[in-house]
N, CA, C and O of each residue as an XYZ file, in Angstrom:
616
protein
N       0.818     -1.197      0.000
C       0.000      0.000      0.000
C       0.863      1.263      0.000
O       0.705      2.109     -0.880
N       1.797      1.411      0.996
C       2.902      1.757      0.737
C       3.613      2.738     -0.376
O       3.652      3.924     -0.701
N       4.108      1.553     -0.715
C       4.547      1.478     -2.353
C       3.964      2.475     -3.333
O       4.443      3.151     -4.244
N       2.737      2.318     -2.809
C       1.364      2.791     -3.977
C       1.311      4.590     -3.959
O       1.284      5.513     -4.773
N       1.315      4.425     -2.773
C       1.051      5.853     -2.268
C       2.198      6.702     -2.640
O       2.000      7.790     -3.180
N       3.626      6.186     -2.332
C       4.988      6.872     -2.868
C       4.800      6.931     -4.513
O       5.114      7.962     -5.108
N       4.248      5.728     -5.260
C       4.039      6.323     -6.559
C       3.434      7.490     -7.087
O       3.854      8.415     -7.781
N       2.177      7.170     -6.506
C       0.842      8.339     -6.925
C       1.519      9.804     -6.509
O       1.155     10.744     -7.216
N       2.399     10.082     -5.515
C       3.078     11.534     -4.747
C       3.577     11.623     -5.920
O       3.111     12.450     -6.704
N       5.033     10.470     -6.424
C       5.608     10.907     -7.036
C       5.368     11.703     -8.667
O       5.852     12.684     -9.232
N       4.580     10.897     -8.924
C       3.079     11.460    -10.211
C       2.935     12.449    -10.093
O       3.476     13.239    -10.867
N       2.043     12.921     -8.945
C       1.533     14.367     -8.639
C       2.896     15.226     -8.653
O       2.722     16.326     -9.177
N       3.837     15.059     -8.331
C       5.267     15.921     -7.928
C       5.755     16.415     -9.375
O       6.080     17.483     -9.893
N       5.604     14.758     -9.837
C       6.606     15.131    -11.512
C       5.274     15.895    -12.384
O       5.572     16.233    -13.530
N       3.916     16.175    -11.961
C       2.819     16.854    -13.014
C       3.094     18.751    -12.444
O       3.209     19.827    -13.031
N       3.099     18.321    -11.124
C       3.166     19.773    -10.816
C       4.558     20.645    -11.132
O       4.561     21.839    -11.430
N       5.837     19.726    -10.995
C       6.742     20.344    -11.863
C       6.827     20.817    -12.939
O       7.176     21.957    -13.245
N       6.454     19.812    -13.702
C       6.066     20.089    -15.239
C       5.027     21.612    -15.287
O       5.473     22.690    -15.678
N       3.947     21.455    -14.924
C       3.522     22.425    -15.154
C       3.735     23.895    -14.824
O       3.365     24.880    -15.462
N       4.794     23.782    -13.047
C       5.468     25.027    -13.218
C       6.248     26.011    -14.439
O       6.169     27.150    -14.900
N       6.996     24.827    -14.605
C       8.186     25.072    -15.753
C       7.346     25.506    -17.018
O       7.849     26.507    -17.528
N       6.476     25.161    -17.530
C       5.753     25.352    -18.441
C       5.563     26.677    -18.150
O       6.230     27.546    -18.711
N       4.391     27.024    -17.008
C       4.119     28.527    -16.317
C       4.930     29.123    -16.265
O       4.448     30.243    -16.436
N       6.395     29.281    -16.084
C       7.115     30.035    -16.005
C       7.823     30.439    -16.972
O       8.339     31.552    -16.874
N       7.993     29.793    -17.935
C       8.358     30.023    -19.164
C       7.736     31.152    -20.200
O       8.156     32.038    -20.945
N       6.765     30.708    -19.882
C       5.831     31.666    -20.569
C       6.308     33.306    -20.585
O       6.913     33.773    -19.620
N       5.948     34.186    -21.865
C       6.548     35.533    -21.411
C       5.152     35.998    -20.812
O       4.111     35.344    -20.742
N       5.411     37.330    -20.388
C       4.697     38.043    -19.482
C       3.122     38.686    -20.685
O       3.654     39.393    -21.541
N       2.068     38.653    -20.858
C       1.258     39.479    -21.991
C       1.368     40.921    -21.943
O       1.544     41.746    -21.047
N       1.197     40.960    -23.274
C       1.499     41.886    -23.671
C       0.595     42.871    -23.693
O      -0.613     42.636    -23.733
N       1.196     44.298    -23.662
C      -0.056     45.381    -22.985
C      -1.255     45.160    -24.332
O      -1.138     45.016    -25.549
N      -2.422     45.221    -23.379
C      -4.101     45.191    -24.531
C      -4.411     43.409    -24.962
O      -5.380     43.009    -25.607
N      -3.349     42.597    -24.424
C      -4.004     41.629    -24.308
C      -5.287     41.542    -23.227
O      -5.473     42.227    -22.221
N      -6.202     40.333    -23.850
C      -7.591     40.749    -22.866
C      -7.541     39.644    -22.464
O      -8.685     39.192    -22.502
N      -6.576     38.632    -21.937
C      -7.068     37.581    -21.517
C      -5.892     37.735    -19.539
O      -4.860     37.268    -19.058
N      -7.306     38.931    -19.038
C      -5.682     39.116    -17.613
C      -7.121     38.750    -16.644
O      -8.299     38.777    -16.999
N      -6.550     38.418    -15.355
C      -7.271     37.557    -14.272
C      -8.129     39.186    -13.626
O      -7.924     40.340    -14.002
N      -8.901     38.776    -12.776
C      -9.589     40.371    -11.766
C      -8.721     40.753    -11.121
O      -8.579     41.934    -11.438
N      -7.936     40.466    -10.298
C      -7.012     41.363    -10.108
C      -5.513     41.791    -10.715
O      -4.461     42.016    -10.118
N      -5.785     41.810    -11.906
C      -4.868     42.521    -12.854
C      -5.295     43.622    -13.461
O      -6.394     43.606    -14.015
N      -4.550     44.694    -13.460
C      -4.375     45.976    -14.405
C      -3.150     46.195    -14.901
O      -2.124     45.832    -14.325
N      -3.174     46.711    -15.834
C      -2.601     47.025    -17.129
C      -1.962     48.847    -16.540
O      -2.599     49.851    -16.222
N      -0.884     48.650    -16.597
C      -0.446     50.133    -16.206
C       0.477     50.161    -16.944
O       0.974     49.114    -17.357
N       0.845     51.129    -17.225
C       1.959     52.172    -17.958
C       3.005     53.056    -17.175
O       2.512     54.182    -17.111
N       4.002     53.041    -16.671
C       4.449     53.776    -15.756
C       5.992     54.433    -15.998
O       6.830     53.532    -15.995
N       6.586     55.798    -16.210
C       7.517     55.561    -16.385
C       8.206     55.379    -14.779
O       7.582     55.473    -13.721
N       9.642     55.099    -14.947
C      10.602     55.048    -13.373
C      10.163     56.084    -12.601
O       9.709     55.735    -11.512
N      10.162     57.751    -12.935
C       9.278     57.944    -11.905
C       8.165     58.213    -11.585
O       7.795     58.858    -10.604
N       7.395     57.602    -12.616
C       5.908     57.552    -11.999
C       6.045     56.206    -10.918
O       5.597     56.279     -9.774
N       6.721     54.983    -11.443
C       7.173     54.072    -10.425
C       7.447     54.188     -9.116
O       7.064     53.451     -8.207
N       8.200     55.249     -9.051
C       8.741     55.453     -7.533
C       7.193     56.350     -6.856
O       7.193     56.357     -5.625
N       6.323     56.850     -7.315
C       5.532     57.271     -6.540
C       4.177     55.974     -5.595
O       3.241     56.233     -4.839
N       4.669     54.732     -6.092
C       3.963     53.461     -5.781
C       5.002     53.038     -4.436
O       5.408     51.876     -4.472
N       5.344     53.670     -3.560
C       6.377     53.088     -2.725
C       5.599     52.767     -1.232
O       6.097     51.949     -0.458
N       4.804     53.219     -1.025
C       3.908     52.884      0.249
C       3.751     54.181      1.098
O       3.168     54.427      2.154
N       4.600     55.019      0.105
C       4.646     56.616      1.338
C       3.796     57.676      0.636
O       2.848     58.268      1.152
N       4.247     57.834     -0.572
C       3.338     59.223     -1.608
C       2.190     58.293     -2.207
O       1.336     58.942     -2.810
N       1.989     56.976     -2.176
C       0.852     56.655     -2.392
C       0.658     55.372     -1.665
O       1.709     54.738     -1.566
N      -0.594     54.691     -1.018
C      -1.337     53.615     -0.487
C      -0.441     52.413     -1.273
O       0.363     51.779     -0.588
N      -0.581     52.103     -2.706
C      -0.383     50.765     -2.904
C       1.354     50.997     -3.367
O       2.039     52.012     -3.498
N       1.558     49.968     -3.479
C       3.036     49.646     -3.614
C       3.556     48.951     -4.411
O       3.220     47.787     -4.192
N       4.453     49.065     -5.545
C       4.299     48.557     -6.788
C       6.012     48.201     -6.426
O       6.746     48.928     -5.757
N       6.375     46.948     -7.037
C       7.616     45.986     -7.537
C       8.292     46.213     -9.044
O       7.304     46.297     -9.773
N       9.269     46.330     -9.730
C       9.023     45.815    -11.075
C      10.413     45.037    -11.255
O      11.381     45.571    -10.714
N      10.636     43.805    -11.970
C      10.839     42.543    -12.167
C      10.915     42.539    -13.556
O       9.860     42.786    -14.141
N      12.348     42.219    -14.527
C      11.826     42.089    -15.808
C      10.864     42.626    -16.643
O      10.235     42.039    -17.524
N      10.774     44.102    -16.212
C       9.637     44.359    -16.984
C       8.413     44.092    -16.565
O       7.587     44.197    -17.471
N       7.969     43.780    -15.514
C       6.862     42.954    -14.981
C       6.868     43.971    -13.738
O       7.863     44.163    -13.039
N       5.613     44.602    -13.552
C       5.417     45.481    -12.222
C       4.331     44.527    -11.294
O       3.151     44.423    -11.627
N       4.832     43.924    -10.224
C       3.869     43.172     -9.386
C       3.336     44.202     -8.160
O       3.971     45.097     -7.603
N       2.351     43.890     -8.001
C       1.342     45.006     -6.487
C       1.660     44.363     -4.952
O       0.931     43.611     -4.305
N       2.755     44.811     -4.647
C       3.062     44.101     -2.802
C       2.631     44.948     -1.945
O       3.284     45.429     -1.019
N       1.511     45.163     -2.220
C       0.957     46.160     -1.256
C       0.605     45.325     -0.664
O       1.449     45.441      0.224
N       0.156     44.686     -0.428
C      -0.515     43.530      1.285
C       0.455     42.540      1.500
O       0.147     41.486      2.056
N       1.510     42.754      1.146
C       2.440     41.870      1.634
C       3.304     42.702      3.027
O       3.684     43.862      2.872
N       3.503     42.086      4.127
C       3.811     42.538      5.370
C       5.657     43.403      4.681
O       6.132     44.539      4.712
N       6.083     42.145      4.190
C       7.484     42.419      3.842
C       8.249     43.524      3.250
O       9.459     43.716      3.377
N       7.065     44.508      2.326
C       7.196     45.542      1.929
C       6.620     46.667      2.533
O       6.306     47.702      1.944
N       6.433     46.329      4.254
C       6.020     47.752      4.796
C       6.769     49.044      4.674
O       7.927     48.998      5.089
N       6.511     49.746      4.376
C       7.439     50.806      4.345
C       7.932     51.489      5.258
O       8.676     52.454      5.082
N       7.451     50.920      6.644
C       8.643     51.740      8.444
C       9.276     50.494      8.296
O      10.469     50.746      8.133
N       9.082     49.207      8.266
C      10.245     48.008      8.807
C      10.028     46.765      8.069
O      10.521     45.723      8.502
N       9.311     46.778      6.955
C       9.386     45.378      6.152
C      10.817     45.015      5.143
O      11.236     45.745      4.245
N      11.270     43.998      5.471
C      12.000     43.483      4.890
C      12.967     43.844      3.623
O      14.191     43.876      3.498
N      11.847     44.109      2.716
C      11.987     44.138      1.262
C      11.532     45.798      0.867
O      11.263     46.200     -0.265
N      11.533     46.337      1.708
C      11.269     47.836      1.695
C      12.128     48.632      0.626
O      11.714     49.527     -0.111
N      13.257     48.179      0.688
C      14.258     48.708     -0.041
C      14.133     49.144     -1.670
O      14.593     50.123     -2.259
N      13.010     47.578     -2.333
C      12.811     47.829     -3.450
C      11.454     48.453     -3.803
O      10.997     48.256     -4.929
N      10.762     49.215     -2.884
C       9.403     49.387     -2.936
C       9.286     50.917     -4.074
O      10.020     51.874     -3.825
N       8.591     50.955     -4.926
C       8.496     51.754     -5.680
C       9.542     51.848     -6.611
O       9.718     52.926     -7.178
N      10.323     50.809     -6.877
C      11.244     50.515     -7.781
C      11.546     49.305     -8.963
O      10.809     48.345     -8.741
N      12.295     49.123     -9.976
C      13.083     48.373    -10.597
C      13.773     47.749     -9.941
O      14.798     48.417     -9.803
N      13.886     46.557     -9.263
C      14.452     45.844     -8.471
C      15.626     44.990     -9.636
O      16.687     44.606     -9.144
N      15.362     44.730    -11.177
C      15.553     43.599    -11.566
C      17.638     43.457    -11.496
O      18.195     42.450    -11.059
N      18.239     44.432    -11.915
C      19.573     44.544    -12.165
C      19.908     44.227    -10.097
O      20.533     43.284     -9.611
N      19.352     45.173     -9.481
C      20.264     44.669     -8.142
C      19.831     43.334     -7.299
O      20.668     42.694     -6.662
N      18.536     42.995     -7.350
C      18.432     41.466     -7.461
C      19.558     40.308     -8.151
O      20.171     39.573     -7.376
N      19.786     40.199     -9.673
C      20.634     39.668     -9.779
C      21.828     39.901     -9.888
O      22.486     39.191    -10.648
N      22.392     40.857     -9.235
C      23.491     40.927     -9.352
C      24.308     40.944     -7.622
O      25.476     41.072     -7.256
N      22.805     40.713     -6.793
C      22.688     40.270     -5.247
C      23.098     41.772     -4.571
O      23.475     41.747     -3.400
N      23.043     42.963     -5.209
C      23.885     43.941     -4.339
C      22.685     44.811     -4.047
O      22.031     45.036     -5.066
N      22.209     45.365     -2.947
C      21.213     45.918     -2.539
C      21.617     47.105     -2.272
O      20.795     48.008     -2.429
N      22.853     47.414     -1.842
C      22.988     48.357     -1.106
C      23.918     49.155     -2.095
O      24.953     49.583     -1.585
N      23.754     49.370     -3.172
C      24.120     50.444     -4.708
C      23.034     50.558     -5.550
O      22.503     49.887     -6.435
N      22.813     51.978     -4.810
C      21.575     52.400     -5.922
C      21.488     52.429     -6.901
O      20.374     52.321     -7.413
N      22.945     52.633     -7.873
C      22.917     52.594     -9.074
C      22.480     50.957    -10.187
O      22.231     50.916    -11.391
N      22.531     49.943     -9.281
C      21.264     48.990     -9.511
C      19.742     48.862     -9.645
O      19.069     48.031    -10.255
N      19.400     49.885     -8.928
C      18.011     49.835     -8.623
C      17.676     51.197    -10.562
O      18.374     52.073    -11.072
N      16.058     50.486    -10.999
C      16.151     51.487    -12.276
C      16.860     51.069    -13.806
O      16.555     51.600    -14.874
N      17.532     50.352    -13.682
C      19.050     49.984    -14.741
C      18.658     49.044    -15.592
O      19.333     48.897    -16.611
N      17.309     48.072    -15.340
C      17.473     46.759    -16.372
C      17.592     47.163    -17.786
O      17.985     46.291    -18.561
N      17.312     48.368    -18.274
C      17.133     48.809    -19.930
C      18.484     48.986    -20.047
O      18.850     48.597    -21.156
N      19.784     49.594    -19.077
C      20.743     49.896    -19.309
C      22.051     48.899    -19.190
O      23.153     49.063    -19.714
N      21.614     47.836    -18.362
C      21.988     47.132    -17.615
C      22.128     45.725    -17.856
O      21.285     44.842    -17.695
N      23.842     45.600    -18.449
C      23.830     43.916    -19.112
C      24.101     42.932    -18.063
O      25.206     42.720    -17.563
N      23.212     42.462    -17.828
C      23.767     41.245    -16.767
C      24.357     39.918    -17.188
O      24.122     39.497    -18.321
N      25.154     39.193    -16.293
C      26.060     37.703    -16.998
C      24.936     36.738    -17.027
O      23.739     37.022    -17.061
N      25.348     35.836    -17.012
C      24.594     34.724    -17.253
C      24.091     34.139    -15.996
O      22.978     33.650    -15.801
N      25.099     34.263    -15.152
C      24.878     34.078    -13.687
C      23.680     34.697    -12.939
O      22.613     34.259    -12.508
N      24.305     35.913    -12.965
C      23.072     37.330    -12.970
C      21.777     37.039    -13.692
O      20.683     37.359    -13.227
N      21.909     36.546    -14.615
C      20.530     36.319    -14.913
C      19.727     35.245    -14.551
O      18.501     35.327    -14.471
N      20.482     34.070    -14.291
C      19.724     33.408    -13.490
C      19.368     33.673    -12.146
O      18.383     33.105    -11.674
N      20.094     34.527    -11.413
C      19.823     34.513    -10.184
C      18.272     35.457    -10.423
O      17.311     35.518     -9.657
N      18.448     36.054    -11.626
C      17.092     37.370    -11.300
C      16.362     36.602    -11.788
O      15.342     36.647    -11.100
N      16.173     35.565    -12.943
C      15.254     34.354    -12.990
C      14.562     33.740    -12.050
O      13.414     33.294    -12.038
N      15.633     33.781    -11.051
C      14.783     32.842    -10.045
C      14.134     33.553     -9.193
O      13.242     32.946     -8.602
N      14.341     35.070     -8.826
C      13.481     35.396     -8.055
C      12.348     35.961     -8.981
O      11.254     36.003     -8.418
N      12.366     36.378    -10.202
C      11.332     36.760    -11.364
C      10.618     35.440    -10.419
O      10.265     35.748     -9.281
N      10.351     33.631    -10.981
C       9.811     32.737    -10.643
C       8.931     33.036     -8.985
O       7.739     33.017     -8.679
N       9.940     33.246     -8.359
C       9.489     33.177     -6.848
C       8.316     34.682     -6.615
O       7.506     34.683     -5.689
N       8.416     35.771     -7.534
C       7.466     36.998     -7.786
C       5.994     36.095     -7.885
O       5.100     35.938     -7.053
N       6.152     35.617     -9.183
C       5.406     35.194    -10.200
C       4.192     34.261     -9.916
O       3.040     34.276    -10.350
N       4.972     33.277     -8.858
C       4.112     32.311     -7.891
C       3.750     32.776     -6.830
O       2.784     32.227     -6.301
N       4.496     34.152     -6.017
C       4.043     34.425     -4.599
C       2.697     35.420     -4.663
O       1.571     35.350     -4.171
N       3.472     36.496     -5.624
C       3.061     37.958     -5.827
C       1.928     38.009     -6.589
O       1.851     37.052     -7.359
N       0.609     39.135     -6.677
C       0.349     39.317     -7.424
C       0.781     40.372     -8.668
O       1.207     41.527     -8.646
N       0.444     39.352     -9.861
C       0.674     40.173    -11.082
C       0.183     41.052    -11.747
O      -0.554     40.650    -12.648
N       0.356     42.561    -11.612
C      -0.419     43.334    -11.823
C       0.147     43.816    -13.202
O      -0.872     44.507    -13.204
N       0.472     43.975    -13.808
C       0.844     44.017    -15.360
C       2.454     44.183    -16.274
O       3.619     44.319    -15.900
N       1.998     44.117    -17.191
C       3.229     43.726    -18.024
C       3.744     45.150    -18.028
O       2.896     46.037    -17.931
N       4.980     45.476    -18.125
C       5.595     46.587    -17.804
C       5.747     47.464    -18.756
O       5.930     47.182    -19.941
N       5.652     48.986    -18.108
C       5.853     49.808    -19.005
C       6.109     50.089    -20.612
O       6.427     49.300    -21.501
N       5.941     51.017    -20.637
C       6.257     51.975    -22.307
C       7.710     51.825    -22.640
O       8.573     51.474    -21.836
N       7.848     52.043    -23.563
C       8.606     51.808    -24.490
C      10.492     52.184    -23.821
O      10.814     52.604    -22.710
N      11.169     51.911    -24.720
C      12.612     52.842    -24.215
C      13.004     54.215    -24.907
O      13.675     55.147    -24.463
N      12.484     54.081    -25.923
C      12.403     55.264    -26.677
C      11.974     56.464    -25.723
O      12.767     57.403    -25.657
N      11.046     56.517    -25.133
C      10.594     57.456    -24.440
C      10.664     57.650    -23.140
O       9.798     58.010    -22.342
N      12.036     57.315    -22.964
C      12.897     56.962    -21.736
C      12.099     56.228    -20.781
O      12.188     56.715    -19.655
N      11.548     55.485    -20.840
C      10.085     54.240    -20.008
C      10.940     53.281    -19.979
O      11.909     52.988    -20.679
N      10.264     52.659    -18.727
C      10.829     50.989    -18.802
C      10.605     50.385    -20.236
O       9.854     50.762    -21.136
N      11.438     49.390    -20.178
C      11.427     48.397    -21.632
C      10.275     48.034    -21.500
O       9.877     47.918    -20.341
N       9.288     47.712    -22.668
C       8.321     46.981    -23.115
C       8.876     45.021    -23.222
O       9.700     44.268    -23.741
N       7.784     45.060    -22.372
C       7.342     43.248    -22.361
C       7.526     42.556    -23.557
O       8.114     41.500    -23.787
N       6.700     43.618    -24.548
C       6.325     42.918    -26.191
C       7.314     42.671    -26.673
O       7.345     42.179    -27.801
């Protein structure tokens, strides 16, 4: 019986992997796609309209990730007197994430400018992943570069 039961886990383990990897792969949609969940919106923001999402000049609190702006406003971790992750609140997190250095601003803002190694990019991969599954996703990121905006998703 045993036996049985370690199979069937292992089933369920190797389906739900699979289907992460699948999910995560996926790119982010693209702005005016209509297929986004209820709590998704579609925003446009340049860096500093970004920084006004920090938990202080406005209520909600915006992330951005690859191009990807997630809403951590109800997450404890991004309080803005003593949460954790405060640091990146109303910002471009993606260049000082992988490149692990928090404490050089000139990371924070940079992914359009900003070539990362291979290393670096996996490391910001993996927390992109860990966003993606924790966070909610509130839309695919900004306008264009041309118009000095975050990079476009598309």
């Amino acid at each position: 019986m045993s036996e049985i039961l370690i199979l069937v886990l292992l089933f369920v383990g190797a389906i739900v992997v699979l289907f992460l990897k699948d999910y995560l792969s996926r790119p982010p949609q693209a702005p005016g796609s209509t297929d986004r969940g209820a709590n998704q919106k579609e925003l446009e923001l340049t860096i500093e309209e970004l920084a006004r999402y920090d938990g202080v000049k406005n209520k909600n609190i915006y992330v951005a990730l690859k191009n990807v702006i997630f809403d951590v406003t109800k997450s404890e971790h991004y309080n803005p007197v003593d949460g954790s992750y405060r640091i990146f609140n109303g910002k471009d997190a993606s260049v000082a994430l992988g490149k692990m250095k928090l404490d050089n601003p000139e990371y924070f803002n940079s992914y359009a400018t900003t070539k990362l190694s291979p290393g670096e990019q996996s490391i910001l991969d993996d927390w992109y992943g860990r966003y993606m599954i924790c966070l909610l996703y509130t839309s695919p990121s900004p306008r264009d570069r041309q118009k000095s905006r975050m990079p476009s998703s598309a």
